[in-house]
N, CA, C and O atoms as CSV, one atom per row, in Angstrom:
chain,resi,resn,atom,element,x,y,z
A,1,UNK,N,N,57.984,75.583,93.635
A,1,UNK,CA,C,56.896,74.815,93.053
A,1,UNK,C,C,57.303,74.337,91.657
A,1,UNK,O,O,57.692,75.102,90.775
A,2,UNK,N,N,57.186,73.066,91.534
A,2,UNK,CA,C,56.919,72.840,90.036
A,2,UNK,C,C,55.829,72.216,89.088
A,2,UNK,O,O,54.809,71.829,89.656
A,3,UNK,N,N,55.868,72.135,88.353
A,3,UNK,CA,C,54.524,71.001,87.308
A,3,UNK,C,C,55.330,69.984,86.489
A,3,UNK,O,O,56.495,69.791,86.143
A,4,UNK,N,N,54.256,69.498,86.373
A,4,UNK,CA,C,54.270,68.318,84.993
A,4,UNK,C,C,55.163,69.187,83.830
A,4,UNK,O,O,54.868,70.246,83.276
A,5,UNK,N,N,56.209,68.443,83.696
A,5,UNK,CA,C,57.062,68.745,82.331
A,5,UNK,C,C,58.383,69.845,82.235
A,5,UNK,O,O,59.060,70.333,81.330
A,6,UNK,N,N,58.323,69.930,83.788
A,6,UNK,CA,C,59.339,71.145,84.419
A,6,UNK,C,C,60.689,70.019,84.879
A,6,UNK,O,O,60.524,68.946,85.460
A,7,UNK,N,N,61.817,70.514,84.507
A,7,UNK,CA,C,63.053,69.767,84.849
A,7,UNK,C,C,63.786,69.996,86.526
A,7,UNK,O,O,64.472,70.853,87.084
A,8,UNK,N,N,63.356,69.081,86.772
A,8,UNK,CA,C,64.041,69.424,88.301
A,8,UNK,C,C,65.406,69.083,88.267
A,8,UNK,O,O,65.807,67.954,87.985
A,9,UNK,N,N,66.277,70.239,88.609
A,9,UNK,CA,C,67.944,70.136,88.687
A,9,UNK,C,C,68.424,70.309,89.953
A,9,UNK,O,O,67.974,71.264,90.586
A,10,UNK,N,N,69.217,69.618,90.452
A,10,UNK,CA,C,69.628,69.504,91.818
A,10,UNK,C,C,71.157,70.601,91.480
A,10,UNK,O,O,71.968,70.433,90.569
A,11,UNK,N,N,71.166,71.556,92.404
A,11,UNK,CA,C,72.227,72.758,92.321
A,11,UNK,C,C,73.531,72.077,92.957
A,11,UNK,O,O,74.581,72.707,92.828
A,12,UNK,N,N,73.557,71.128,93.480
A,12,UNK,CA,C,74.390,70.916,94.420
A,12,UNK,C,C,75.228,69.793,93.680
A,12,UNK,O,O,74.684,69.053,92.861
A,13,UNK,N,N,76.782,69.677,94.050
A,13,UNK,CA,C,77.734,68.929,93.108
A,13,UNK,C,C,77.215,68.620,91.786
A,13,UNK,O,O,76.881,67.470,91.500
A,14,UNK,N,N,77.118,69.724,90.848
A,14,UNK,CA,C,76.264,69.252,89.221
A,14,UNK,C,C,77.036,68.232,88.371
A,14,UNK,O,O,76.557,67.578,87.445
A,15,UNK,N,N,78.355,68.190,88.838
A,15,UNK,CA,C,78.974,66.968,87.942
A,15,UNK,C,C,78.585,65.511,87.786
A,15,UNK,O,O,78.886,64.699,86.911
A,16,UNK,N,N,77.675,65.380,89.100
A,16,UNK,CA,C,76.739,64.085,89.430
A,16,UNK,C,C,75.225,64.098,88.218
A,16,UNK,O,O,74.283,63.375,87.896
A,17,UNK,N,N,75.631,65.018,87.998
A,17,UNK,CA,C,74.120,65.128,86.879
A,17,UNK,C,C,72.323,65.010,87.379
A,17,UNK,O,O,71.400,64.694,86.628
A,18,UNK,N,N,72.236,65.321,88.658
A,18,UNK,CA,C,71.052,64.839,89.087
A,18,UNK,C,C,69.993,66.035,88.801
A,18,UNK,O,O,69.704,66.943,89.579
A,19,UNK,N,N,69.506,65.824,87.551
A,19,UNK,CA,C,68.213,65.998,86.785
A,19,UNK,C,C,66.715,65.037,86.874
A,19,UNK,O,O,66.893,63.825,86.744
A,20,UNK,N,N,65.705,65.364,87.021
A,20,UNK,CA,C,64.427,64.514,86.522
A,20,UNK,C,C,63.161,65.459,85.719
A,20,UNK,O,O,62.900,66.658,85.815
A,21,UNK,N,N,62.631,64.556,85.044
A,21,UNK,CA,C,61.500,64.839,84.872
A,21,UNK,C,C,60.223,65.284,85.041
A,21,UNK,O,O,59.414,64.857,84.216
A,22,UNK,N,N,59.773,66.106,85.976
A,22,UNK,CA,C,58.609,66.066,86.851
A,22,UNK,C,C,57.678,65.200,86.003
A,22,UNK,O,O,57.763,65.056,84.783
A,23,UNK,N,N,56.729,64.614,86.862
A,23,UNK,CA,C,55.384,63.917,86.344
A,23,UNK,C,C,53.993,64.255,86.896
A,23,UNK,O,O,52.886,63.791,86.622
A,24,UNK,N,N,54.533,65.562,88.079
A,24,UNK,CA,C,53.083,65.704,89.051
A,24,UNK,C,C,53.718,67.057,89.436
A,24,UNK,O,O,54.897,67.407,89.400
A,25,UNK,N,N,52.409,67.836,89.880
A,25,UNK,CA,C,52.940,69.143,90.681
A,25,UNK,C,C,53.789,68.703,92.026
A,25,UNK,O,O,53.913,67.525,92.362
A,26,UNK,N,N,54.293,69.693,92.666
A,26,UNK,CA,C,55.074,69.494,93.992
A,26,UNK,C,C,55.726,70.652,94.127
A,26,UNK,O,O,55.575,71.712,93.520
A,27,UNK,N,N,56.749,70.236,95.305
A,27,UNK,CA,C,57.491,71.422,95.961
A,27,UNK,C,C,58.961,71.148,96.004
A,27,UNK,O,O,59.168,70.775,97.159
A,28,UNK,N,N,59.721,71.143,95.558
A,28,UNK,CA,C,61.334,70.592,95.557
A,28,UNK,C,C,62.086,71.866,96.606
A,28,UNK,O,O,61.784,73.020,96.912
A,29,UNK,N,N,63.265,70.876,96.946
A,29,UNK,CA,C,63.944,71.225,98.240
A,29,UNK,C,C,64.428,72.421,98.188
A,29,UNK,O,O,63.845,72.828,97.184
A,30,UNK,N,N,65.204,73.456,98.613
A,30,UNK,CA,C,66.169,74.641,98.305
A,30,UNK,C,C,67.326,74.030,97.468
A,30,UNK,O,O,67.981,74.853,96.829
A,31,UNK,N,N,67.624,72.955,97.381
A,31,UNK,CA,C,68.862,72.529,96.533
A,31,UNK,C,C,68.811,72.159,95.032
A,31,UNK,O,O,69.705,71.675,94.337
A,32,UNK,N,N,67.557,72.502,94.707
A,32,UNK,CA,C,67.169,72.346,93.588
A,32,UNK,C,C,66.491,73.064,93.026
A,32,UNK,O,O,65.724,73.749,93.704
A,33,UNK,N,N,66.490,73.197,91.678
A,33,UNK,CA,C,66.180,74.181,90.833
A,33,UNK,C,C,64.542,73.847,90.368
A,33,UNK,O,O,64.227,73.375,91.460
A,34,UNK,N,N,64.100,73.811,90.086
A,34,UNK,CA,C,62.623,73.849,88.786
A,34,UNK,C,C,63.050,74.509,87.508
A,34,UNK,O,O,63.056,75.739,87.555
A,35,UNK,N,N,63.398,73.971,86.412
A,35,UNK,CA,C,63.740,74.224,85.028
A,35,UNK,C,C,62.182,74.435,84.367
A,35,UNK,O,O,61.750,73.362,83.944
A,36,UNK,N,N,61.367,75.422,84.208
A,36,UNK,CA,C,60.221,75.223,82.936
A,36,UNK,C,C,60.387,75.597,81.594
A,36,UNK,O,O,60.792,76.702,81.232
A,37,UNK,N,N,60.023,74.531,80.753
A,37,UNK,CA,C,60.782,74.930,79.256
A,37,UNK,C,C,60.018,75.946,79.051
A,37,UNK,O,O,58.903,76.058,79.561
A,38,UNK,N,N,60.729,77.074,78.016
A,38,UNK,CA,C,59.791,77.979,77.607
A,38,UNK,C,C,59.080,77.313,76.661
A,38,UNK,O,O,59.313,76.127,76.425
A,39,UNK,N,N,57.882,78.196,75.846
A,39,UNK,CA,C,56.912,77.459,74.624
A,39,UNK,C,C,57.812,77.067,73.419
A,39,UNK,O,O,58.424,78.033,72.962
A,40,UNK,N,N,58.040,75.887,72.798
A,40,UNK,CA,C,58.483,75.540,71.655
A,40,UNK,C,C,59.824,74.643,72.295
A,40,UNK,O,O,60.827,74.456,71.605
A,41,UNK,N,N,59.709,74.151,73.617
A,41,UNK,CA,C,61.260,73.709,73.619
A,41,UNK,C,C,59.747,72.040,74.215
A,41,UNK,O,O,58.566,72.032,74.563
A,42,UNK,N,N,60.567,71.243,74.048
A,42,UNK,CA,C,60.371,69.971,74.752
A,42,UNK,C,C,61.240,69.840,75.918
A,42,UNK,O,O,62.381,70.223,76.174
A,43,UNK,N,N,60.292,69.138,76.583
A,43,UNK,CA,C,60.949,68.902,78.302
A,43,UNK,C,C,61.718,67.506,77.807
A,43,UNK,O,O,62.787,67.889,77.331
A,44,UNK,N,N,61.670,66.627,77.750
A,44,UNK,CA,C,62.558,65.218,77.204
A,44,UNK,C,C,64.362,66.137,76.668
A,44,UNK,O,O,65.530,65.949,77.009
A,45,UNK,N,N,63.800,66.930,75.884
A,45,UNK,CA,C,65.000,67.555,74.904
A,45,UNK,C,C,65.704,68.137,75.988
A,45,UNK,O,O,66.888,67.944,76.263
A,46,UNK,N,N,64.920,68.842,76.570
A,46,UNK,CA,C,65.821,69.879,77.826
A,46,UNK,C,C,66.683,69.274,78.845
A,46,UNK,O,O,67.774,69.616,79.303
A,47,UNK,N,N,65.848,68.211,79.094
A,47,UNK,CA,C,66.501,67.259,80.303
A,47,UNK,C,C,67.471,66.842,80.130
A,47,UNK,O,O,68.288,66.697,81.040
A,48,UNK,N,N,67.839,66.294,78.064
A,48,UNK,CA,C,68.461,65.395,77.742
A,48,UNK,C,C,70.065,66.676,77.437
A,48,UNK,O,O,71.238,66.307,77.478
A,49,UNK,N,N,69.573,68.183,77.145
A,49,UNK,CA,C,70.479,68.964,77.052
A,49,UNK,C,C,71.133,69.095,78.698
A,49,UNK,O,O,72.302,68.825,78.975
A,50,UNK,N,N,70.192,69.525,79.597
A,50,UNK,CA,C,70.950,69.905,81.065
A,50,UNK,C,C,71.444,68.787,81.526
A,50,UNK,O,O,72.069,69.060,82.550
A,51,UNK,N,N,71.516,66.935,81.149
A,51,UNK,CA,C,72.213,66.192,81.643
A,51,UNK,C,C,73.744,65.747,80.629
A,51,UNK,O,O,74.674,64.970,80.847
A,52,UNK,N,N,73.372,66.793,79.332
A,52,UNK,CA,C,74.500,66.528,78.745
A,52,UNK,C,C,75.629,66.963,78.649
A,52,UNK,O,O,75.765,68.186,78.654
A,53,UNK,N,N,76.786,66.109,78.533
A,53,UNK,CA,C,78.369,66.498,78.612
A,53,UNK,C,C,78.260,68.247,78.707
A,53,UNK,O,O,78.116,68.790,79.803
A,54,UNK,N,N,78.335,68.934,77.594
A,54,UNK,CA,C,78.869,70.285,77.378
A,54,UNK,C,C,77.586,71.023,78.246
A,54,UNK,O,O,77.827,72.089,77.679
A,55,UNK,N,N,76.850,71.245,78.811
A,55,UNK,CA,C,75.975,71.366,80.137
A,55,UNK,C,C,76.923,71.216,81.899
A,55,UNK,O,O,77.458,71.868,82.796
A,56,UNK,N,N,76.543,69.724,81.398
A,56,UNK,CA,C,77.500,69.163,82.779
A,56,UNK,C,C,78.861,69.545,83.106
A,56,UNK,O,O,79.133,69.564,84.307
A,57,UNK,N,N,79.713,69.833,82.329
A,57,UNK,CA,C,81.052,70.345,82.284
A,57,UNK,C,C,81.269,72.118,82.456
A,57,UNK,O,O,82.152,72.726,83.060
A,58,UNK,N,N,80.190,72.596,81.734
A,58,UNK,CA,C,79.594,74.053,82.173
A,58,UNK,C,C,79.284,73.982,83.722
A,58,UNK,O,O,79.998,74.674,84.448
A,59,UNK,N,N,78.470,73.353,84.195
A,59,UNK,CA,C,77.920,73.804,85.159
A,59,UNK,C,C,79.032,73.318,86.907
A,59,UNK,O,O,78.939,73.688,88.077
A,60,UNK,N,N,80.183,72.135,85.999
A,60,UNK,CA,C,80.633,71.608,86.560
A,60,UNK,C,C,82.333,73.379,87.069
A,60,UNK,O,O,82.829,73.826,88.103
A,61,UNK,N,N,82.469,73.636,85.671
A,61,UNK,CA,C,82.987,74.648,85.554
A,61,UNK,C,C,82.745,75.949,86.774
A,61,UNK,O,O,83.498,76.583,87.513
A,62,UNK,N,N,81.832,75.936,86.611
A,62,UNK,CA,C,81.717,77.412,86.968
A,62,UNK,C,C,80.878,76.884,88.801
A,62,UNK,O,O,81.138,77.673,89.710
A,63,UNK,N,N,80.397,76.221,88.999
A,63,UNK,CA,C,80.033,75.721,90.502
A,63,UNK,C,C,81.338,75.894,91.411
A,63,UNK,O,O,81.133,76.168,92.594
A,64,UNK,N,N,82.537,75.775,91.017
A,64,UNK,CA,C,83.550,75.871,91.897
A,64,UNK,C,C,84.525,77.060,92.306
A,64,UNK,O,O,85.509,77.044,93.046
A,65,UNK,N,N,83.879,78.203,91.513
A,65,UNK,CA,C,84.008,79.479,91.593
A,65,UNK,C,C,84.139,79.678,93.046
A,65,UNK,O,O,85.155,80.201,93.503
A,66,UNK,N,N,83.019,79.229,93.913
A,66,UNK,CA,C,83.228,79.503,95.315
A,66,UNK,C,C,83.466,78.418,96.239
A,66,UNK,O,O,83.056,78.345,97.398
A,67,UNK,N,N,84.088,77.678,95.681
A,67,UNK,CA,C,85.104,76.231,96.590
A,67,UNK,C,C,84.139,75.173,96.763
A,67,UNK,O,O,84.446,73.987,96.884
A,68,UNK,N,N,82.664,75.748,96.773
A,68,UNK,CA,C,81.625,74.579,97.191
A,68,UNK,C,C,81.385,73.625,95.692
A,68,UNK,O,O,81.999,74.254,94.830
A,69,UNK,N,N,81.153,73.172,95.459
A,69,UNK,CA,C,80.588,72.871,94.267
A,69,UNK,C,C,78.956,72.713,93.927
A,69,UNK,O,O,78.314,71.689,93.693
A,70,UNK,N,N,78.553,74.023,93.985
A,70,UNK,CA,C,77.206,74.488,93.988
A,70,UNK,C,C,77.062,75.601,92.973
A,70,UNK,O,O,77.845,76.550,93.021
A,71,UNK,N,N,75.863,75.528,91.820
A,71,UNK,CA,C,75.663,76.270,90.657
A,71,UNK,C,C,74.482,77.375,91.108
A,71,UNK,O,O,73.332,76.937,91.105
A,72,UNK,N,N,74.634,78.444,91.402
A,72,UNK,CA,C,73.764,79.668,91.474
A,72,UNK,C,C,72.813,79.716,90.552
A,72,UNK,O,O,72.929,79.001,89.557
A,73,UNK,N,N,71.915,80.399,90.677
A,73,UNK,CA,C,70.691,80.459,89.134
A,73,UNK,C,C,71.275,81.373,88.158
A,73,UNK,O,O,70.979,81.151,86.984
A,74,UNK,N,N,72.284,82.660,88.491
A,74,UNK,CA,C,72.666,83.338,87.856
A,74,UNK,C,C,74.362,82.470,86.949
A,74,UNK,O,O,75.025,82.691,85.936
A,75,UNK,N,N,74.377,81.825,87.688
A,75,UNK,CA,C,75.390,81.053,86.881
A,75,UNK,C,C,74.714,79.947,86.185
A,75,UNK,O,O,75.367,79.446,85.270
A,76,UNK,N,N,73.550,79.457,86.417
A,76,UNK,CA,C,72.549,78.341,85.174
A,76,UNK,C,C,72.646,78.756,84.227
A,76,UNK,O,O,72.934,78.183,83.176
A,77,UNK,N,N,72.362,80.136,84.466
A,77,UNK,CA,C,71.750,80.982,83.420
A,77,UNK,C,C,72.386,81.436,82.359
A,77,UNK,O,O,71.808,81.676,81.299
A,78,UNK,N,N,73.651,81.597,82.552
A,78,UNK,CA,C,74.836,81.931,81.847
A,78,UNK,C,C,74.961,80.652,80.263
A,78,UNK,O,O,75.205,80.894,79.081
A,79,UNK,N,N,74.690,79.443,80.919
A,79,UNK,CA,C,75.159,78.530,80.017
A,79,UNK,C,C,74.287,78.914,78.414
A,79,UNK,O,O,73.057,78.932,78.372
A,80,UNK,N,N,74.888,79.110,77.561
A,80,UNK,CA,C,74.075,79.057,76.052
A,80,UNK,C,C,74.383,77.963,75.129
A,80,UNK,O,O,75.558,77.701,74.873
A,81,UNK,N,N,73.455,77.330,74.630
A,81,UNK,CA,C,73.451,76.450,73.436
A,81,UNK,C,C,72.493,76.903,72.460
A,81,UNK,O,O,71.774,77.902,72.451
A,82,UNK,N,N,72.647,75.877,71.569
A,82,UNK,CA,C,72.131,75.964,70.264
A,82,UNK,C,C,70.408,75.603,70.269
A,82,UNK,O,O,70.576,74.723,71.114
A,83,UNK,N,N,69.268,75.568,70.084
A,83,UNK,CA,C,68.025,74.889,69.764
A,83,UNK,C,C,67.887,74.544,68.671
A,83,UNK,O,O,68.134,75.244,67.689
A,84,UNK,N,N,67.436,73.317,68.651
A,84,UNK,CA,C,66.867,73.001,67.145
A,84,UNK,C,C,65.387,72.945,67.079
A,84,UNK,O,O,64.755,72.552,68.060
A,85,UNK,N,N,64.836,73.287,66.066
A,85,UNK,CA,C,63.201,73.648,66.037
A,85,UNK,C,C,62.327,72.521,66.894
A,85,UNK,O,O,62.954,71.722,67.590
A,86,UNK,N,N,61.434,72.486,66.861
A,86,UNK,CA,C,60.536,71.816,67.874
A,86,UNK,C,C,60.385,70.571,67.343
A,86,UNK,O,O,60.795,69.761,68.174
A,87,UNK,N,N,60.027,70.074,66.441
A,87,UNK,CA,C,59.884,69.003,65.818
A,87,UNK,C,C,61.250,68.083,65.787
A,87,UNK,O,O,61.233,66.890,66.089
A,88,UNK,N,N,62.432,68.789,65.385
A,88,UNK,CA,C,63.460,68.496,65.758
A,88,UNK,C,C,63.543,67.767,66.819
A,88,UNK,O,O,63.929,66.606,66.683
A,89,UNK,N,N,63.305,68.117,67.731
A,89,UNK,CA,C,63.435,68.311,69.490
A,89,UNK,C,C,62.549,66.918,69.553
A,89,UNK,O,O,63.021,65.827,69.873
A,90,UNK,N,N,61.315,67.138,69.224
A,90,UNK,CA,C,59.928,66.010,68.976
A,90,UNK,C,C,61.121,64.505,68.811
A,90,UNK,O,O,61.441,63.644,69.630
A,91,UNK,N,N,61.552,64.755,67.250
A,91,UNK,CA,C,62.313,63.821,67.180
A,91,UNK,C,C,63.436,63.066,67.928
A,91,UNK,O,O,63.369,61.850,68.111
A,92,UNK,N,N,64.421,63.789,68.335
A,92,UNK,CA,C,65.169,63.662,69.413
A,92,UNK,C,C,64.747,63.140,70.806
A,92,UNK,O,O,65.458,62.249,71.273
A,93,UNK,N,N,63.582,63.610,71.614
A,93,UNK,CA,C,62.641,63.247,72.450
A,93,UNK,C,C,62.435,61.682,72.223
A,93,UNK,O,O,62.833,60.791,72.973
A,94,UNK,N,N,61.882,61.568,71.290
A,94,UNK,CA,C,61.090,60.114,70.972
A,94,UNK,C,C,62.151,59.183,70.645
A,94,UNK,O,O,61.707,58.037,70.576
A,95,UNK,N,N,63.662,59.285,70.370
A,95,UNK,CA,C,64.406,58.510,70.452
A,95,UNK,C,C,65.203,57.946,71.346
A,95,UNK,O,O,65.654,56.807,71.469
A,96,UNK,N,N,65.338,59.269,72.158
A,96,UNK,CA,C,65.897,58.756,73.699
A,96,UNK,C,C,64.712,57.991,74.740
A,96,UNK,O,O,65.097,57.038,75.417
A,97,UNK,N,N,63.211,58.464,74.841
A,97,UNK,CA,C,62.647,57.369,74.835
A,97,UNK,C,C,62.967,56.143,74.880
A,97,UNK,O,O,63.173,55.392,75.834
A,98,UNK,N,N,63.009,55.924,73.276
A,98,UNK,CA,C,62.825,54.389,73.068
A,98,UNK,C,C,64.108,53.611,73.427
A,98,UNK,O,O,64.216,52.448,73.815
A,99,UNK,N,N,65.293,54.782,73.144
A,99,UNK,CA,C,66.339,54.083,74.059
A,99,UNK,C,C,66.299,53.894,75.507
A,99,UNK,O,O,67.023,53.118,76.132
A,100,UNK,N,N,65.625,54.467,75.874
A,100,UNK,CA,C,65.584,54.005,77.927
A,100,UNK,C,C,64.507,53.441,77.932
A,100,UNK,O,O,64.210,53.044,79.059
A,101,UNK,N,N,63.576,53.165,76.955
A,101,UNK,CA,C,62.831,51.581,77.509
A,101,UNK,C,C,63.257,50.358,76.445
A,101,UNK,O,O,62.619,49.312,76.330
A,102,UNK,N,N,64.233,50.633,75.836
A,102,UNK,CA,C,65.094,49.226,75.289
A,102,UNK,C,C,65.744,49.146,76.397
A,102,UNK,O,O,65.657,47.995,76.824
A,103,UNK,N,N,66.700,50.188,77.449
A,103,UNK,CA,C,67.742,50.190,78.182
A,103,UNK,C,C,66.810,49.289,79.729
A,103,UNK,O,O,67.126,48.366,80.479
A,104,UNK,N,N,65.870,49.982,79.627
A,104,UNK,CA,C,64.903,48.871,80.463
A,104,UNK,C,C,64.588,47.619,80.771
A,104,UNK,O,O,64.495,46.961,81.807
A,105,UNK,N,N,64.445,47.441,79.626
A,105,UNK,CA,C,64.244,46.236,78.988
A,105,UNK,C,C,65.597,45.260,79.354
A,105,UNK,O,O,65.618,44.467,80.295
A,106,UNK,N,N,66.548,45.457,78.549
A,106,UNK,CA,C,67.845,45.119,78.684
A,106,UNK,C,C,68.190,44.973,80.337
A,106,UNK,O,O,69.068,44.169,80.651
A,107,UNK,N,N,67.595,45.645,81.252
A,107,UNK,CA,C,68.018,46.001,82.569
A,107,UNK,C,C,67.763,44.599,82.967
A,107,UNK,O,O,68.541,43.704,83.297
A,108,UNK,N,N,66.157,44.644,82.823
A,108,UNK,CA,C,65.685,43.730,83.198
A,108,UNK,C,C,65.648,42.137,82.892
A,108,UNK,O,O,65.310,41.261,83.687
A,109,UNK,N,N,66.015,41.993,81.741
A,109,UNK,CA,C,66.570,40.677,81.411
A,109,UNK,C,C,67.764,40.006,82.026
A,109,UNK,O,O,67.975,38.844,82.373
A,110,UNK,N,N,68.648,41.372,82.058
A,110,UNK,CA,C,70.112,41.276,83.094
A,110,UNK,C,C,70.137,40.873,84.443
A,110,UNK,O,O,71.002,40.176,84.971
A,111,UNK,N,N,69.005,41.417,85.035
A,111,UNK,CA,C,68.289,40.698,86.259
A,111,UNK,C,C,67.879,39.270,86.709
A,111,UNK,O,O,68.055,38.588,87.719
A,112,UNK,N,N,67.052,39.069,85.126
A,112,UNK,CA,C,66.613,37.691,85.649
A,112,UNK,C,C,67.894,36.851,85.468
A,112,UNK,O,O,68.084,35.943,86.277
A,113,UNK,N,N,69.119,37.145,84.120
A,113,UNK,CA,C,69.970,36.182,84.261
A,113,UNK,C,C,70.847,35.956,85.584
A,113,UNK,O,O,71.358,34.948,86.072
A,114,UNK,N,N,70.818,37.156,85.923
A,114,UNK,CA,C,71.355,36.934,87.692
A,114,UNK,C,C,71.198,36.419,88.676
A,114,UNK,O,O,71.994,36.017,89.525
A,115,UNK,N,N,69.614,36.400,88.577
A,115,UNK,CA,C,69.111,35.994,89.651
A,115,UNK,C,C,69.265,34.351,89.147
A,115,UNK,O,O,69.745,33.663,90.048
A,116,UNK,N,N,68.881,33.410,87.590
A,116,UNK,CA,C,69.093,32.697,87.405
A,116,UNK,C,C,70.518,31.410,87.493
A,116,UNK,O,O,70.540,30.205,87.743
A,117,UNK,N,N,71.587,32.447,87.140
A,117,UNK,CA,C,73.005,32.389,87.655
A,117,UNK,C,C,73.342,31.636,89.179
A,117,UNK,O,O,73.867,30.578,89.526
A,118,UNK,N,N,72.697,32.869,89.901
A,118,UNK,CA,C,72.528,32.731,91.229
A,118,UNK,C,C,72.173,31.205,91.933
A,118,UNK,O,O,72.908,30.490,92.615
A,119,UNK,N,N,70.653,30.977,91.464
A,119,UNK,CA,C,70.047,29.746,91.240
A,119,UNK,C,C,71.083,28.692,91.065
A,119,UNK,O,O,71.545,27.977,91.954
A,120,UNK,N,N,71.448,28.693,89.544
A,120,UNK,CA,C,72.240,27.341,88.838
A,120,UNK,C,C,73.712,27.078,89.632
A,120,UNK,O,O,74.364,26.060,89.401
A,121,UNK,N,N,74.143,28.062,90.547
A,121,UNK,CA,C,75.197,28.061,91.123
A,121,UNK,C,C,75.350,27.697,92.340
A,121,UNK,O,O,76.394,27.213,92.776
A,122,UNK,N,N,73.812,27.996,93.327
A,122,UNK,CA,C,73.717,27.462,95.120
A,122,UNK,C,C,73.164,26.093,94.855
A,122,UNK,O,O,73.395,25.065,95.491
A,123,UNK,N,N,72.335,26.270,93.727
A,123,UNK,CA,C,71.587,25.058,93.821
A,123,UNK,C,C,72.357,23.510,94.079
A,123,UNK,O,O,72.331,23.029,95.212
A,124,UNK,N,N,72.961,22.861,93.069
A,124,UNK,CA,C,73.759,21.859,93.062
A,124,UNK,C,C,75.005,21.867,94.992
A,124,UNK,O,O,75.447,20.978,95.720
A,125,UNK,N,N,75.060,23.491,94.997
A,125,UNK,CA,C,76.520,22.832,96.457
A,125,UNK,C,C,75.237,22.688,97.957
A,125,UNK,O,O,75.497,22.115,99.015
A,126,UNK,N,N,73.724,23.469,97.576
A,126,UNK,CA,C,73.512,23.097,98.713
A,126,UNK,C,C,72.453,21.902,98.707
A,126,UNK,O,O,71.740,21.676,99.686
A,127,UNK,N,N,72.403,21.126,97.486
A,127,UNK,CA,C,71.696,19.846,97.737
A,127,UNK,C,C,70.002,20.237,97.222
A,127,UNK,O,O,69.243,19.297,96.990
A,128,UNK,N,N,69.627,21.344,97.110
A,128,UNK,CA,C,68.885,21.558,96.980
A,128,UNK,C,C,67.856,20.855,95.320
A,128,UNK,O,O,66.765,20.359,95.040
A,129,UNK,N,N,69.654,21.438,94.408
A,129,UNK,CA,C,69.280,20.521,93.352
A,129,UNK,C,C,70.151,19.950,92.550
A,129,UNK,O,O,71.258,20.416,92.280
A,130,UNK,N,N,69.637,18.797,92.087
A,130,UNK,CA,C,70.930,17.852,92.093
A,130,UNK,C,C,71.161,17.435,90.632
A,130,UNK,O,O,70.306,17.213,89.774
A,131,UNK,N,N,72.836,17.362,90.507
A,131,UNK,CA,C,72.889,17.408,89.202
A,131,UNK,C,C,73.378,16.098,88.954
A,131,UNK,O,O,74.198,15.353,89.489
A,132,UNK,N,N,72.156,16.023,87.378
A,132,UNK,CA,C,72.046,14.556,86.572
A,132,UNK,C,C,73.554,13.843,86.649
A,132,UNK,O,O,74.607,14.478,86.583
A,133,UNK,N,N,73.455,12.505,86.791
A,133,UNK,CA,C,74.192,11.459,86.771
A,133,UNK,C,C,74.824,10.826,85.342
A,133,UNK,O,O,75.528,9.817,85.373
């Protein structure tokens, strides 16, 4: 079972990094973990620690202990880092934010020029639209 604000980690090949956010209660598969921050940690911060390099390379580490590349809870558990106070964390949180809805943003502009591209490029060979004289 997990809740709102619990990190769902997928145990299976961790070098792929497949972490999320929960946003709703539910039930996640056997291949995955439920991360709940303890009190004083932020879920944004946590997510942004268990998808990061020295995490991923930990977990990437020690998953192959038994040929599969699958991370045990007792081997999650092992990994230690540093915390920085909550507010800290607050801060950190609210910047990666705003970077993945600039990165959004950006996504999506990248889109329309594609699809526009697309356009300016069939248009003229299939007659559809015709270029000035």
């Amino acid at each position: 079972m997990f809740d709102p604000g619990d990190i769902i980690y997928s145990k299976i090949r961790p070098y792929l990094r497949k972490a999320i956010l929960a946003t709703e209660h539910g039930l996640c598969s056997a291949d995955m973990y439920p991360l709940r921050p303890n009190a004083g940690v932020n879920s944004r911060f946590l997510l942004a620690a268990v998808l990061g390099e020295r995490c991923s390379q930990f977990a990437s580490a020690v998953s192959m202990r038994s040929g599969f590349p699958k991370i045990n809870r007792d081997e999650l558990a092992e990994y230690v880092m540093g915390w920085p106070n909550p507010d800290e964390q607050d801060r950190i949180a609210a910047l990666l934010v705003a970077l993945e809805d600039e990165q959004t943003g950006i996504d999506r502009e990248l889109s329309k020029l594609h699809r526009l591209k697309s356009v300016l490029m069939t248009g003229p060979l299939t007659g559809r639209v015709r270029k000035p004289a």
